[in-house]
C-alpha positions as a printed NumPy array, in Angstrom:
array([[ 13.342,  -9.031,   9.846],
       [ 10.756,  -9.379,  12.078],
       [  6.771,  -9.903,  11.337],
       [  3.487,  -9.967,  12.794],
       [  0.457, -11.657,  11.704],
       [ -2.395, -11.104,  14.228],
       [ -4.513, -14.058,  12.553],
       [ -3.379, -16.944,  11.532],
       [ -4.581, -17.944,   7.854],
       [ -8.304, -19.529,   7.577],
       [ -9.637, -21.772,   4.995],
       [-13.033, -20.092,   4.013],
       [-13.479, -16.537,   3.498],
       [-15.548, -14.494,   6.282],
       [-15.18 , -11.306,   5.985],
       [-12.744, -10.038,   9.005],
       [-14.059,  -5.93 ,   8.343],
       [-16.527,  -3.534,   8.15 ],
       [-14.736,  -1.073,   5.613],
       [-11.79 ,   0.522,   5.423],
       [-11.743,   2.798,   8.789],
       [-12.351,  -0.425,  10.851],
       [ -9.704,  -1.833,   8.86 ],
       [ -7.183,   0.804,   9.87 ],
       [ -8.468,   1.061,  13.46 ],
       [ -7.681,  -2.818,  14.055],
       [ -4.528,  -2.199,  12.313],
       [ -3.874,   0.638,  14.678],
       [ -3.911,  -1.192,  17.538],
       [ -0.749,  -3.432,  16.633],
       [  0.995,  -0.363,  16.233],
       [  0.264,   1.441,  18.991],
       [  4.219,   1.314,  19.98 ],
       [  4.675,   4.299,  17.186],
       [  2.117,   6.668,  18.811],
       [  3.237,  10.091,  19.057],
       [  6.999,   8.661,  17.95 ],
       [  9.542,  11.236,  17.344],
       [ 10.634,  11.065,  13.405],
       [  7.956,   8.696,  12.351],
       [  5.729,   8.855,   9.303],
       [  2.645,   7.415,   8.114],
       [  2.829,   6.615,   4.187],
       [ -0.718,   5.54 ,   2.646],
       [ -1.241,   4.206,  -0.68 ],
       [ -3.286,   5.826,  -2.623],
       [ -6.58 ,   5.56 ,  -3.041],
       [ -7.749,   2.935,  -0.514],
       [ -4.951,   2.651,   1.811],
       [ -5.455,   6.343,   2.603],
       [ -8.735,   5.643,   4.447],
       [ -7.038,   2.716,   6.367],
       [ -4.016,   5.353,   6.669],
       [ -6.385,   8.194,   8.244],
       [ -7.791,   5.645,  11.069],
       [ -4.111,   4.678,  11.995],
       [ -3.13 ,   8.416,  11.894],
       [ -6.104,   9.2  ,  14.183],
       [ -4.751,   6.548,  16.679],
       [ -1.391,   6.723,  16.314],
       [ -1.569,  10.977,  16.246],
       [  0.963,  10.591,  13.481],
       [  1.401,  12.822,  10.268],
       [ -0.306,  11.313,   7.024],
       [  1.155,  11.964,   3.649],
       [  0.107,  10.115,  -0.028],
       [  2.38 ,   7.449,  -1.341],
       [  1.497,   7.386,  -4.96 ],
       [  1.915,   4.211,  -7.393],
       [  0.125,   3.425, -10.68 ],
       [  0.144,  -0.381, -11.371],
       [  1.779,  -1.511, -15.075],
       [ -0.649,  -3.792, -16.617],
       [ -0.684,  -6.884, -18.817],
       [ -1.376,  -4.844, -22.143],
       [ -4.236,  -7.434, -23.394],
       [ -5.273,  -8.125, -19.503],
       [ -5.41 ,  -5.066, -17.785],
       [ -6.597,  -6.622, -14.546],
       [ -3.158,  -8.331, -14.498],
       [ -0.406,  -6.739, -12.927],
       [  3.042,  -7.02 , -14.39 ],
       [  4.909,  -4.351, -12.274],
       [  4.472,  -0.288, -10.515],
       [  5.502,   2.763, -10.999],
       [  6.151,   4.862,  -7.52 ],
       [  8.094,   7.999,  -6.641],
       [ 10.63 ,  10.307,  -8.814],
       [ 11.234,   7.092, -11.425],
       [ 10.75 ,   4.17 ,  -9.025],
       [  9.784,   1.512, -10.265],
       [  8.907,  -2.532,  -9.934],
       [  8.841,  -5.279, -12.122],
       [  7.356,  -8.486, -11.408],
       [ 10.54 ,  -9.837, -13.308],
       [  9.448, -13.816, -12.749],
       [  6.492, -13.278, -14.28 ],
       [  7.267, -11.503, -16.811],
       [  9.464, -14.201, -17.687],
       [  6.844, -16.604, -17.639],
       [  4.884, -15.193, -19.686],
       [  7.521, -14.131, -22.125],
       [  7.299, -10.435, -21.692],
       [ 10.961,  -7.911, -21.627],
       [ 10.726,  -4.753, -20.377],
       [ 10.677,  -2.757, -23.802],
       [  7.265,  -4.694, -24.323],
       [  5.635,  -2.723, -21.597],
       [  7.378,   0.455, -22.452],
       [  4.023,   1.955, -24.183],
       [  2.153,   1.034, -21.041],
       [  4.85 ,   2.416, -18.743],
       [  4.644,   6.061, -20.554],
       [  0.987,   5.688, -20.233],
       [  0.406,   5.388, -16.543],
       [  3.7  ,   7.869, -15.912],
       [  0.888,  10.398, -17.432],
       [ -1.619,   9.026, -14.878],
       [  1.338,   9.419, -12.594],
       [  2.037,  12.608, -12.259],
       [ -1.502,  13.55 , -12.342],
       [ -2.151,  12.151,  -9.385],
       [  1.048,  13.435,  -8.02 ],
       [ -0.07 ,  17.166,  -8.765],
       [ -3.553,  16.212,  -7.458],
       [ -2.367,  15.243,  -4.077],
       [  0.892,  17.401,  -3.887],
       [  2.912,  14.487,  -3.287],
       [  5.692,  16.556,  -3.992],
       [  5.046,  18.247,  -0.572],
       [  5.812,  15.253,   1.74 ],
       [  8.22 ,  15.821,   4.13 ],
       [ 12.262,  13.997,   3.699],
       [ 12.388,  11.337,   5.433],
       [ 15.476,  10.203,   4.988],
       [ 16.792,   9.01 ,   8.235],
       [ 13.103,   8.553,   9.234],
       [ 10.988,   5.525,  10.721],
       [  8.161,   5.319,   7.794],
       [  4.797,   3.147,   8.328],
       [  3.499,   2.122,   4.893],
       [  0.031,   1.458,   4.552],
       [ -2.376,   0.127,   2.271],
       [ -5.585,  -1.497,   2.476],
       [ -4.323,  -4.896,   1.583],
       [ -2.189,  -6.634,  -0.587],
       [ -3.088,  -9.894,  -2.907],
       [ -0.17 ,  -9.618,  -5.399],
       [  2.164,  -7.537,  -3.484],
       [  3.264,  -5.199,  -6.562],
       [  1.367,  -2.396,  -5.56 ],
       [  3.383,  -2.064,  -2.121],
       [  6.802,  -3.877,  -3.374],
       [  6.613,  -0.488,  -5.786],
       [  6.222,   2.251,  -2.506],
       [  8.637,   0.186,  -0.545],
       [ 11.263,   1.196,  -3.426],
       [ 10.528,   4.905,  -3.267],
       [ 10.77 ,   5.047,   0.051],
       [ 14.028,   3.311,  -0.281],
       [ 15.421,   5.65 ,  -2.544],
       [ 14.245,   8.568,  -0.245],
       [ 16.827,   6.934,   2.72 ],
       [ 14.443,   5.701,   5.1  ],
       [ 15.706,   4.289,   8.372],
       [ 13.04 ,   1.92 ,   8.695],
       [ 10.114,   0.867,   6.799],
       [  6.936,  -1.01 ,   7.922],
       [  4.915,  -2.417,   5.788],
       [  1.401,  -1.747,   7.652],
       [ -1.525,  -3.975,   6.511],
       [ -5.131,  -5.682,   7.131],
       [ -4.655,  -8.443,   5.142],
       [ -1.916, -10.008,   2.953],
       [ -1.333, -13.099,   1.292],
       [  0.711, -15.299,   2.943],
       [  3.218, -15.877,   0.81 ],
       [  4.077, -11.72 ,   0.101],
       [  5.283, -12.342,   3.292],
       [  8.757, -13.368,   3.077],
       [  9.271, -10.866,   0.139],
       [  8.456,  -7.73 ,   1.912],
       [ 10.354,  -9.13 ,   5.252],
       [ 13.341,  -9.368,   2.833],
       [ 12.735,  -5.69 ,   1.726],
       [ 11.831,  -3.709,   5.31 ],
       [ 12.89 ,  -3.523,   8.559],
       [  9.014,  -4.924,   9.731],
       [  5.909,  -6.582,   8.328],
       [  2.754,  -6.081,  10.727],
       [ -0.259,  -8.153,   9.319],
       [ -3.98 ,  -8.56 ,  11.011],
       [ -4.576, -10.785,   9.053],
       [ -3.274, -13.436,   6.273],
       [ -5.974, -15.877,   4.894],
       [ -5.198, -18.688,   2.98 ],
       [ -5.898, -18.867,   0.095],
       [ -6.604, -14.854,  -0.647],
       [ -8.062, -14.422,  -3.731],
       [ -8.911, -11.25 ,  -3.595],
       [ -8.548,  -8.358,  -0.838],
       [-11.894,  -6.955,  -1.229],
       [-13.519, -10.728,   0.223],
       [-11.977,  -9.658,   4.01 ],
       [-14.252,  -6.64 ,   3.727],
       [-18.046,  -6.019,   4.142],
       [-17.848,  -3.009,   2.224],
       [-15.075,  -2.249,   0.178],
       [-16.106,   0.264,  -2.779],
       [-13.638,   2.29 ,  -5.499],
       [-12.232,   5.148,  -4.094],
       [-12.938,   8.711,  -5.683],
       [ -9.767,  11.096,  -5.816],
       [-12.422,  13.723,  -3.707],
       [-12.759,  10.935,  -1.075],
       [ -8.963,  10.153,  -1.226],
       [ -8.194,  14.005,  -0.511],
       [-10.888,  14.525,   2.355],
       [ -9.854,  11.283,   3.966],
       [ -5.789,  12.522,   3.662],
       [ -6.455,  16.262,   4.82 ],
       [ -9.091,  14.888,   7.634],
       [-12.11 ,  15.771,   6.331],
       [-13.357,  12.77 ,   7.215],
       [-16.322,  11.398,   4.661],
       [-18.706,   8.248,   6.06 ],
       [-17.755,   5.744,   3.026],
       [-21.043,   4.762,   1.436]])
């Protein structure tokens, strides 16, 4: 599988973007190959990676659709994520540590049913269920980061099971180790950026606030709204 990471890892953290549209607009021009391509797709997780998925969109004059996932939490630590739950019953676990912290699957299942609810919510909410097959398809996936990797390990696997041709994993910043697992998983990995040690993803931006469903729909349908 083939990867690109734009630049290389740096000791102390400086933050590399503005917000999320300059985010997406640097990541847009290592893509720039996919413009106007026949067949192609641009998935964004929801919420942030929809903002970095409009400014790639923009560049790339490519469709943009919602990828939804809802992160399964540590039930005592909800900060801590043990797995994701993506698509029509895809789903990730973080199986190694899970194991190393002594959890099985049926511990989570109260948590699971939980953000399923919160699931299909948001599903309704941004008609996810009127993306377009792309099975056969060359799908960009893009996010606004990714520290732990769950989040986009779960999207990868729904778009997987809808029979994708390719999948790229699209993003401004990873952690550097992420980056053998998704190059196992997808055809491509294109990175800006992937700092060393990343602690978080919100210390690469200058302004990196939650994202309100309302912003998350005006962003996806191109209303575009100045992030405050």
């Amino acid at each position: 599988m083939e990867t690109n990471v734009f630049i290389q890892a740096m000791q102390h953290p400086s933050p590399l973007f503005r917000d999320r549209t300059h985010a997406g607009t640097e990541l847009a021009n290592h893509l720039l190959k996919y413009s106007s391509a026949d067949n192609t797709y641009i998935f964004a997780l929801v919420r942030g990676g929809v903002i970095v998925g409009r400014a790639v969109a923009d560049r790339l004059n490519l469709p943009l659709h919602p990828c939804i996932v809802r992160k399964i939490n540590h039930p005592t630590h909800r900060e801590f994520g043990l797995g994701a739950i993506s698509g029509e019953g895809a789903m990730y676990l973080d199986e190694m540590t899970m194991s190393d912290h002594g959890f099985r699957r049926d511990h989570l299942e109260p948590i699971i049913q939980q953000e399923r609810v919160e699931f299909d919510h948001r599903r309704t909410l941004f008609a996810a269920d009127k993306n377009p097959n792309v099975e056969g398809a060359t799908v960009l996936l893009v996010d606004d980061g990714a520290a732990t990797g769950i989040s986009m390990m779960a999207a990868i696997a729904d778009i997987h099971a809808k029979k994708a041709n390719k999948v790229v994993v699209c993003l401004p910043v990873c952690a550097p180790d992420l980056i053998p697992a998704f190059e196992h998983e997808v055809s491509k990995v294109i990175c800006c950026s992937a700092p060393s040690p990343l602690n978080s993803v919100s210390e690469w931006y200058e302004s990196f606030p939650q994202v309100s469903n309302d912003e998350a729909l005006a962003f996806l349908h191109a209303n575009v709204m100045p992030q405050s």
